[in-house]
VOLORO-712963 format. One record per residue (C-alpha): residue in three letters; x, y, z. Coordinates in steps of 0.02 Angstrom, whole numbers, padded with zeros to 5 digits, always signed. Example, Ala and Ser with C-alpha at 12.3 -4.5 7.8 and 13.67 -1.06 7.14 Angstrom:
2
ALA+00615-00225+00390/SER+00684-00053+00357/
***
This chain:
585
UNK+00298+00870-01772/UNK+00350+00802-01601/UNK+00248+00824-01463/UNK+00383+00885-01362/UNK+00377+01051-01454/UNK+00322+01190-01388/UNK+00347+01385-01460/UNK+00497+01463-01409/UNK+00603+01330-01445/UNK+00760+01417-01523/UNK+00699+01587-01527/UNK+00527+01558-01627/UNK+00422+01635-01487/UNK+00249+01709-01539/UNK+00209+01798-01377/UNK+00311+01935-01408/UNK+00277+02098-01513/UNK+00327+02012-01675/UNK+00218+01864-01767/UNK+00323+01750-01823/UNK+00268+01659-01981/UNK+00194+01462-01978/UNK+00367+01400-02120/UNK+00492+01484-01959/UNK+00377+01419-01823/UNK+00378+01244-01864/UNK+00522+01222-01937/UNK+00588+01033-01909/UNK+00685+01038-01731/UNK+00725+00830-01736/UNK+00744+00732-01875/UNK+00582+00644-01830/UNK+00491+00802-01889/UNK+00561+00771-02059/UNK+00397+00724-02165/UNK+00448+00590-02291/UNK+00613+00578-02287/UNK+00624+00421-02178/UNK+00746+00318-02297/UNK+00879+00481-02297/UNK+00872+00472-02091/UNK+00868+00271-02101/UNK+01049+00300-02187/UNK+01126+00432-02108/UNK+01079+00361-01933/UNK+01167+00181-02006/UNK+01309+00305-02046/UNK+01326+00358-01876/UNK+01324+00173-01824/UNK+01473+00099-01913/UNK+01578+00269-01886/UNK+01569+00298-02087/UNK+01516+00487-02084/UNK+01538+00573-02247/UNK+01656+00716-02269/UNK+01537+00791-02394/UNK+01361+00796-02426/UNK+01239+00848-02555/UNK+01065+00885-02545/UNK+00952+00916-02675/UNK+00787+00928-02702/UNK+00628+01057-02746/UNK+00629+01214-02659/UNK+00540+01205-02482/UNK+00546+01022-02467/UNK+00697+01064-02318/UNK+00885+01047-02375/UNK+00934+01198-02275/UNK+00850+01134-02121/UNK+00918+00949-02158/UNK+01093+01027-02162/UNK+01063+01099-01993/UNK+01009+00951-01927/UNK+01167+00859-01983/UNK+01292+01002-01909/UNK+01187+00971-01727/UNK+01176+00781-01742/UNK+01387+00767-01788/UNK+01411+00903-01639/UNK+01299+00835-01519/UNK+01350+00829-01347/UNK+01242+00788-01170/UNK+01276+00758-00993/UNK+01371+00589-01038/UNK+01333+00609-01224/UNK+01507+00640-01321/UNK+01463+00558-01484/UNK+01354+00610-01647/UNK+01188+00569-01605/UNK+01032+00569-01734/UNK+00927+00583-01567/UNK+00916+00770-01532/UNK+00796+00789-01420/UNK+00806+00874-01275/UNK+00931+00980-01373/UNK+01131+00970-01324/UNK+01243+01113-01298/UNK+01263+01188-01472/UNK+01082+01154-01533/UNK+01027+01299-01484/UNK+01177+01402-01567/UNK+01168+01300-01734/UNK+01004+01318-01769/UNK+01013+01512-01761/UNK+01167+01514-01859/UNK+01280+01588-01713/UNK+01391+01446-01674/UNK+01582+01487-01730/UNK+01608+01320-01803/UNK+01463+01317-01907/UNK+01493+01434-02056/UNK+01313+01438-02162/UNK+01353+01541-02332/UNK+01221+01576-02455/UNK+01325+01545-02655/UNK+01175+01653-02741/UNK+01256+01814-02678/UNK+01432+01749-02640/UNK+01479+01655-02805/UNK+01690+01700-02809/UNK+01840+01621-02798/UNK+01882+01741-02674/UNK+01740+01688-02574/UNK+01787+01502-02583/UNK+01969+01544-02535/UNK+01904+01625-02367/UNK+01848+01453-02313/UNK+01992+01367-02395/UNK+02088+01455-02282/UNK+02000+01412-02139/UNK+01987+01233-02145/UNK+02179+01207-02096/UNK+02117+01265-01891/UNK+02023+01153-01792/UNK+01857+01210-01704/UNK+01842+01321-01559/UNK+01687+01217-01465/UNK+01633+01102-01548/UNK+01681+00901-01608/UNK+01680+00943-01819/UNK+01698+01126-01903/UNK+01537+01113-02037/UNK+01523+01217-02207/UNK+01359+01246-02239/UNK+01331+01326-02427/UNK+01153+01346-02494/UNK+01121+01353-02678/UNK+01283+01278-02734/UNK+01244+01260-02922/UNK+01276+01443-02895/UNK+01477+01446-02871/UNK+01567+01503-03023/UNK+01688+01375-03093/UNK+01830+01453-03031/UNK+01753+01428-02845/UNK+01704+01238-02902/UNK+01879+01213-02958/UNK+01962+01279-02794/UNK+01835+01168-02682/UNK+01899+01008-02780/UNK+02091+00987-02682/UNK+01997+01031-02518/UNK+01851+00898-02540/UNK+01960+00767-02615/UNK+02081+00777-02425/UNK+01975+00854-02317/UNK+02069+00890-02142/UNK+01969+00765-02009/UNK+01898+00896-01907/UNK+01798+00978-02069/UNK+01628+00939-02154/UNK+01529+00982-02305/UNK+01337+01002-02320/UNK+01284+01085-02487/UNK+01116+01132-02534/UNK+01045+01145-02716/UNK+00885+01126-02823/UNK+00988+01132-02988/UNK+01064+00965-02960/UNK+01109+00963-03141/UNK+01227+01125-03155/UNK+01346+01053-03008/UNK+01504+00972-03087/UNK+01530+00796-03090/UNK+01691+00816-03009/UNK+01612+00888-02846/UNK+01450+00776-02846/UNK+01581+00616-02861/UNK+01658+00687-02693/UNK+01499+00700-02598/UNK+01359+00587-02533/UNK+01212+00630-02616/UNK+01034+00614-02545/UNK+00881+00672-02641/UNK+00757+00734-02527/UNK+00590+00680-02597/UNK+00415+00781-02595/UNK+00281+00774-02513/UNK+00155+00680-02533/UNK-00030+00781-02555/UNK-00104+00669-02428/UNK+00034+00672-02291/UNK+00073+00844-02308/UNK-00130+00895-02268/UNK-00132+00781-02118/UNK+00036+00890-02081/UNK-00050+01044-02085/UNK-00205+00971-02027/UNK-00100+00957-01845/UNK-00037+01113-01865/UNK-00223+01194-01865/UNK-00240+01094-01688/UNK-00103+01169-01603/UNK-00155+01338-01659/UNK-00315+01331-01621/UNK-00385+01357-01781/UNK-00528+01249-01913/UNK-00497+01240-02098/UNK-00581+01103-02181/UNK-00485+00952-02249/UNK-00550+00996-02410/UNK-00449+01145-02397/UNK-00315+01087-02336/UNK-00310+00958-02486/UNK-00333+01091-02602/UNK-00164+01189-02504/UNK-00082+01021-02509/UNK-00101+01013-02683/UNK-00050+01187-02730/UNK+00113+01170-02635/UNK+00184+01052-02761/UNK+00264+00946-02619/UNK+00329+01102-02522/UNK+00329+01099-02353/UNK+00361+01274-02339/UNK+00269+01324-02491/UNK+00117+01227-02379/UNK+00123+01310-02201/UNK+00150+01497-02305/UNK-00016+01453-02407/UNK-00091+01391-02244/UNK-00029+01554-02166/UNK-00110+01632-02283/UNK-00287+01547-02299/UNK-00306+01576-02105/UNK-00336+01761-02142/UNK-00480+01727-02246/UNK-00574+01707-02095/UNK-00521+01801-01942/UNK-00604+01676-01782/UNK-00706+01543-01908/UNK-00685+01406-01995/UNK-00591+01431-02160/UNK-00696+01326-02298/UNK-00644+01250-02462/UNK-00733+01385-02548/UNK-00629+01519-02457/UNK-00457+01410-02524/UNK-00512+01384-02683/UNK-00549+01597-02692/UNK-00373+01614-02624/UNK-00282+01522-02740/UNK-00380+01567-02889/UNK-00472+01390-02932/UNK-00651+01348-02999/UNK-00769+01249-02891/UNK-00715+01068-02882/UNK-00892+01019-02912/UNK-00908+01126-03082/UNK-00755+01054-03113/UNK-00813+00874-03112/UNK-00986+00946-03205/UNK-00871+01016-03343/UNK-00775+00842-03394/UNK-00943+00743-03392/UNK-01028+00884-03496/UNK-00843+00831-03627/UNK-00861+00664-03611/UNK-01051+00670-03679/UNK-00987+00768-03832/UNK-01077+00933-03762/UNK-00985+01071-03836/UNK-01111+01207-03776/UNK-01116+01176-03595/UNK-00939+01142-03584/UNK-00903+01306-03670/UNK-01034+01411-03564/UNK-00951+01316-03401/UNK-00774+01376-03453/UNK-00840+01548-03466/UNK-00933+01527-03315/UNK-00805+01501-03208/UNK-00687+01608-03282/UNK-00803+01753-03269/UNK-00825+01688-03062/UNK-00617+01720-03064/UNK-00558+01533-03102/UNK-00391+01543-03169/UNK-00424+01451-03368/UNK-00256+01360-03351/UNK-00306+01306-03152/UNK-00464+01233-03238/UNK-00379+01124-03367/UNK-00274+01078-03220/UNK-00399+01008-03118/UNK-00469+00928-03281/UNK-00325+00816-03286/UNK-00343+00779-03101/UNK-00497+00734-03130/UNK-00450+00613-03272/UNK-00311+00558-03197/UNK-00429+00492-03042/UNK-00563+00406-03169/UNK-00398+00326-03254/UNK-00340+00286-03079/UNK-00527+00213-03016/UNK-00539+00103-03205/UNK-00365+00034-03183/UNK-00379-00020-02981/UNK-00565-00036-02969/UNK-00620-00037-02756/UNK-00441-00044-02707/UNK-00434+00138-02791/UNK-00429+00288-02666/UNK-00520+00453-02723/UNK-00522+00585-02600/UNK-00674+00681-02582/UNK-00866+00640-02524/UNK-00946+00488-02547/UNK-01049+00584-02702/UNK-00890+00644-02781/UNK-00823+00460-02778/UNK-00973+00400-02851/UNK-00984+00528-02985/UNK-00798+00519-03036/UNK-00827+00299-03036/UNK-00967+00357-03145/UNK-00864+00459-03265/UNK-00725+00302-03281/UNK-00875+00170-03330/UNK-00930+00288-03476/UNK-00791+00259-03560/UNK-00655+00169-03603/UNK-00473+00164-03542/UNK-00403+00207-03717/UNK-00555+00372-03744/UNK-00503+00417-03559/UNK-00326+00419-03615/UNK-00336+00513-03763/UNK-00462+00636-03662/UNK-00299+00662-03558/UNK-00183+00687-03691/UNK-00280+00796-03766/UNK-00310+00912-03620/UNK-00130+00903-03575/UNK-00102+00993-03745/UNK-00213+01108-03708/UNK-00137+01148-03531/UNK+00038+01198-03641/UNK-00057+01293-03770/UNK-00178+01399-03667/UNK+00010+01436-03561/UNK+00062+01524-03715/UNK-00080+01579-03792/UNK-00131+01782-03800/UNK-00308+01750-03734/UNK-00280+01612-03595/UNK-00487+01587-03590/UNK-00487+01584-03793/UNK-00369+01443-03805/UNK-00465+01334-03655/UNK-00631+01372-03758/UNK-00542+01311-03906/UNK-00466+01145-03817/UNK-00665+01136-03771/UNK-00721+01126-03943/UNK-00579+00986-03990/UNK-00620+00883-03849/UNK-00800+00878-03881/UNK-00787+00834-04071/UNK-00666+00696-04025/UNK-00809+00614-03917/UNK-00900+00592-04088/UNK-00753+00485-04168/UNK-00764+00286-04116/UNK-00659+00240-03968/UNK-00479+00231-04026/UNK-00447+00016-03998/UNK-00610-00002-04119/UNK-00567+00113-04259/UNK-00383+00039-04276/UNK-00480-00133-04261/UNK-00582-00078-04412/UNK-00427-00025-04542/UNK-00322-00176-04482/UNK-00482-00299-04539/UNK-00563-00189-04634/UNK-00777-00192-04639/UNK-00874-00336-04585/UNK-00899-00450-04720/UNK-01091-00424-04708/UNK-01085-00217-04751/UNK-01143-00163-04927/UNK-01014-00114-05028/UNK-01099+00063-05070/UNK-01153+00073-04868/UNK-01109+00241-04794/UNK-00979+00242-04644/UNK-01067+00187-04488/UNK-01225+00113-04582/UNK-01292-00044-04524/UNK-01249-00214-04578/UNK-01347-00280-04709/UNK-01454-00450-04705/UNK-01438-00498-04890/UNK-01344-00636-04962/UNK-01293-00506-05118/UNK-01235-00391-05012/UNK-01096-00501-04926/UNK-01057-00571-05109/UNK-01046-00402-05173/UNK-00935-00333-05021/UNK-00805-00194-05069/UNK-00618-00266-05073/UNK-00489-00184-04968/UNK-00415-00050-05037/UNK-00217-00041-05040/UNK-00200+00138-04955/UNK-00342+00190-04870/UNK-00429+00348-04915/UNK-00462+00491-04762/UNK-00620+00456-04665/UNK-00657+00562-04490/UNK-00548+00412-04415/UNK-00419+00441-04525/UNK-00380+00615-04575/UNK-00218+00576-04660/UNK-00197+00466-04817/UNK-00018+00509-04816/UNK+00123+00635-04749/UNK+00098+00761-04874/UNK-00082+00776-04785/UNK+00015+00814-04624/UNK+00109+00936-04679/UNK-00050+01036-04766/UNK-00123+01027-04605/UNK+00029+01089-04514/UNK+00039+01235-04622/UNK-00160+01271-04625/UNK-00125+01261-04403/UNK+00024+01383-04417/UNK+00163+01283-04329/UNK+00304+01353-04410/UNK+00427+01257-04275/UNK+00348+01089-04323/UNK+00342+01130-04499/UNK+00522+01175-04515/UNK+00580+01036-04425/UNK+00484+00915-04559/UNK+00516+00984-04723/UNK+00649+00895-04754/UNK+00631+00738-04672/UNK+00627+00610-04763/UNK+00457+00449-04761/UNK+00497+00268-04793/UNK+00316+00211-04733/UNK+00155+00322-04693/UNK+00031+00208-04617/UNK-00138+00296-04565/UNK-00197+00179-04431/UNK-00038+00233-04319/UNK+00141+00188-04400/UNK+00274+00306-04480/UNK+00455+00271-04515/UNK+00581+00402-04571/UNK+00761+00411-04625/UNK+00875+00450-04474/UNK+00961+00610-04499/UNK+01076+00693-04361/UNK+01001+00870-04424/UNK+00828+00827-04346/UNK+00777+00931-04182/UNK+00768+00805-04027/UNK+00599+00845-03992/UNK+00545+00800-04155/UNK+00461+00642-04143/UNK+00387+00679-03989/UNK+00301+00843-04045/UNK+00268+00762-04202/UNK+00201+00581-04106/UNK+00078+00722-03993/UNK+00019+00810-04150/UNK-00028+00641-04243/UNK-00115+00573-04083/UNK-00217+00731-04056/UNK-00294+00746-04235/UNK-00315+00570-04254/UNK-00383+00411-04138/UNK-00243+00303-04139/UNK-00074+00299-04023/UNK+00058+00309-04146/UNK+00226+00237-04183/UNK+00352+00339-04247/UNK+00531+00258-04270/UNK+00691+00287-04374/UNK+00799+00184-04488/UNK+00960+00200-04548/UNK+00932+00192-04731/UNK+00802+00150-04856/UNK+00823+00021-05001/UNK+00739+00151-05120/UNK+00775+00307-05137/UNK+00676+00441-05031/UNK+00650+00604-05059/UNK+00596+00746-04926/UNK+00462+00894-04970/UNK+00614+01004-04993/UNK+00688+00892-05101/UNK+00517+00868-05214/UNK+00504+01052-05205/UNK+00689+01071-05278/UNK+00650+00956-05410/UNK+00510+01017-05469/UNK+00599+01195-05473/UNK+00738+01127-05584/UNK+00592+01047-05682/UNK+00507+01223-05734/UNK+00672+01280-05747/UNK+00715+01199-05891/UNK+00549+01193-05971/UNK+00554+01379-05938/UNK+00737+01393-06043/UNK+00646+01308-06167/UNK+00517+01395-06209/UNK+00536+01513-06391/UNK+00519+01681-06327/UNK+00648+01657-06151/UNK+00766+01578-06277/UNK+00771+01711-06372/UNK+00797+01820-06231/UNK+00947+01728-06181/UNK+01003+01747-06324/UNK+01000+01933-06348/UNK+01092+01911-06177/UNK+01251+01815-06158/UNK+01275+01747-05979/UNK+01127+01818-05909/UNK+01005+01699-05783/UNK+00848+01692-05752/UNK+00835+01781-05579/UNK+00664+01783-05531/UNK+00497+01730-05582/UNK+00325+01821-05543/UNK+00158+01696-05552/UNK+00048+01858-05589/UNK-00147+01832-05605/UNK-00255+01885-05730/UNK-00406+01863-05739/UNK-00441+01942-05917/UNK-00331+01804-05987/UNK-00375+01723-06163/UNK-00385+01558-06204/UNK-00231+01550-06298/UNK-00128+01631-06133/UNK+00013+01511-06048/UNK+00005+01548-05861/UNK+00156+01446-05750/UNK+00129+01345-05626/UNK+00152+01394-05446/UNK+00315+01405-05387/UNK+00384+01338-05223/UNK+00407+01460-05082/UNK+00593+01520-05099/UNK+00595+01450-05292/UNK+00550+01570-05448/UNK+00371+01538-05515/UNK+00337+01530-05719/UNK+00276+01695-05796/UNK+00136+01726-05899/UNK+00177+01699-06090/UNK+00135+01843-06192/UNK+00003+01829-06314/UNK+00024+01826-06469/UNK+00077+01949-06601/UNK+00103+02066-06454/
***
């Protein structure tokens, strides 16, 4: 924010009846006041330089971050005119003769139109029709239109002639956050510059001068915390700051008072919560959760600044002094604390693992239940061996010195028998706590015993060349899969077991390769025909010509003699084998 500012510029004058709001007050007035967006005003000021202005122009980016206010800023910097001044000018201050006008939207040759609630053809012909006249004051005539992913296709398709041969007195700003739904056609006739966020730490100072000229205190741990919550949002910033600074009518707004505002546990708890995880302490952690959720912490805000928090020790292991952790000088020692403890890969997989969580507690029921849950997981993971030494141990398998009948995690034994006597590899591993699966079937069984239908589904009939334990599958390729298979399937793996897996496809398989579905379709067929077989369904076929065999019940009794044939179990949409009768009945 300039210095030069002062309120009442452009209408936003607080001394009158009407409060007007911290977003409106200090809205950008120069392109200096722009925060972050120094390589967009680096180019359009080159722009006006050479003489190549743009006849179209696109601006995207998250809501509040200022493509309305941008787009403003380019209709007063292409009409600007002072004294001598008869030229576009990215230098606006003091303002020229149609600042003022512009920037409350009542200048005739600036038409601002909003495409949520004006999405027609119709709409779109009313400027198309306009465009042919040149401007009544001013040098361009500009066509402001917020939210343009919101045009219907008829409107796109009637803006294409126009923006293709634009008449040389017209321009075109348009706004949007759904970058993605405009059509290639119109982004290929426009300049496009992606306003950026904000950064946590800029945007605090930001608001940190706005306190000053208000006269107000909050504490910069508050305004971190606001910095944080507005996502990179200017806007979304100052109306949280608007907010906070009627916590406290005439005092200081604390950290405390933000972090009640917005819902969030104590930082401090917080940090006491992931060192209680990464000791393996399942009880504290659990009564912390419910501890802060019963003080009115939001359970998904908690997991949230869990990964903050691990994100910073990841952060303060991988840069050492040169990394910057904001907070006290106990806080920075605490979280440096947390990233000796353990090591990059446990820190990693503590982080993937609460990252599921942060997704599952978003859908889950009972928010609190499924954080208590994620609790419980991340606790009994601390138990398993850090994930670079347990693959280290199945690639090379046990120290030659262990006893061949030692129990996992024994020590090493001293005697010369012992190393003679040393257990071979084996040639598929058997499931251990480090390695839950011995094959894909074993997936799939926990799958189902977990309930993920989606994942489930998506896996039955895929189709496993190589299952290796320690962190290697490869399937058929099949354009049937979901997209998101391997990745949910790569997350699931990684969660329930230490390793980082790789997960790849290949065209074909030398051998042939059957999928669950297919096993289960075989086997089917199998009973089938031993079913057809058997004396007394024969002889029911028999007695009826063409009939088939329908359906099959797997009933159980328990009063069954020794002599009884009961079928096996059936597959889930296949008939099961009945009971045989007994005999001489």
């Amino acid at each position: 924010m300039s210095e030069s500012q002062s309120p009442g510029l452009f209408g936003d004058d607080t001394t009158g009846p009407g409060y007007v709001v911290l977003a409106r007050k200090y809205r950008p007035k120069t392109f200096e006041d722009l925060i972050g967006q120094e390589a967009m005003v680096r180019t359009i000021a080159n722009s006006f330089t050479l003489g190549r202005i743009p006849h179209a122009t696109m601006l995207t980016g998250v809501r509040g971050v200022g493509k309305t206010t941008t787009a403003r800023l380019l209709a007063r910097a292409l009409n600007y005119k002072r004294g001598e001044i008869d030229h576009p000018s990215i230098e606006l201050d003091p303002p020229g003769e149609h600042c003022q006008a512009i920037m409350e939207s009542r200048h005739p040759d600036v038409f601002e139109m909003d495409a949520a609630s004006r999405t027609g053809i119709n709409d779109i012909r009313e400027i198309l029709d306009s465009v042919r006249y040149a401007p009544v004051m001013a040098r361009f005539k500009i066509y402001i239109i917020d939210e343009v992913h919101m045009l219907s296709t008829q409107a796109f398709n009637g803006l294409l002639k126009t923006l293709e041969e634009p008449p040389p007195h017209v321009k075109f700003m348009f706004a949007t956050t759904e970058i993605r739904k405009v059509p290639v056609t119109v982004l290929s006739r426009c300049q496009r510059f992606d306003l950026k966020r904000i950064d946590s730490e800029r945007l605090a100072e930001h608001l940190g001068a706005i306190c000053a000229k208000e006269g107000v205190k909050v504490d910069a741990d508050g305004l971190a915390l606001i910095a944080r919550a507005a996502e990179g949002s200017a806007r979304d910033g100052l109306s949280l700051l608007d907010q906070a600074l009627v916590q406290k009518p005439g005092a200081s707004v604390t950290a405390a008072d933000v972090r009640d505002m917005l819902g969030l546990a104590d930082r401090g708890r917080v940090l006491d919560l992931f060192e209680a995880i990464a000791k393996g302490d399942a009880k504290t952690a659990i009564n912390e959760v419910r501890g802060q959720y019963d003080s009115g912490a939001d359970p998904t805000l908690i997991l949230r600044d869990l990964l903050d928090i691990g994100h910073e020790a990841a952060r303060a292991q991988a840069l050492g002094a040169e990394a910057r952790i904001i907070g006290g000088a106990d806080w920075v020692a605490r979280v440096r604390a947390v990233a000796t403890s353990l090591s990059p890969a446990q820190l990693s997989r503590l982080w993937q693992m609460l990252l599921k969580a942060f997704e599952e507690a978003g859908k889950a029921p009972d928010p609190i239940a499924a954080v208590e849950m994620a609790m419980v997981r991340l606790c009994a993971a601390q138990s398993l061996p850090p994930p670079e030494d347990a693959a280290r141990l199945l690639r090379d398998g046990p120290p030659p010195s262990w006893s061949a009948g030692a129990p996992s995690g024994s020590a090493p034994s001293a005697s010369k028998d012992a190393t003679i006597n040393a257990a071979p590899k084996a040639p598929r591993p058997a499931p251990t706590p480090e390695t839950p699966f011995a094959t894909f079937d074993e997936v799939m069984e926990r799958i189902k015993f977990e309930n993920d239908v989606e994942l489930e589904v998506a896996l039955d009939r895929l189709k496993v060349v190589r299952f290796a334990p320690q962190g290697e599958m490869v399937f058929v390729a099949s354009p049937d899969h979901p997209r998101d298979m391997v990745r949910r399937l790569k997350s699931f793996l990684e969660e329930h077991t230490p390793f980082e897996w790789t997960i790849r496809s290949t065209a074909e398989s030398a051998a042939p390769v059957e999928s669950l579905a297919d096993k289960r379709r075989r086997e089917h067929e199998r009973q089938l025909d031993e079913l057809k077989k058997h004396p007394f369904v024969a002889e029911a076929m028999k007695h009826f010509p063409g009939a088939e065999i329908a359906k099959v019940t797997n009933p159980v009794d328990e009063s069954a003699a020794p002599g009884d044939v009961v079928a096996m179990p059936a597959a889930p949409n296949a008939p099961a084998k009945p009971a045989r009768k007994k005999e001489g009945t």
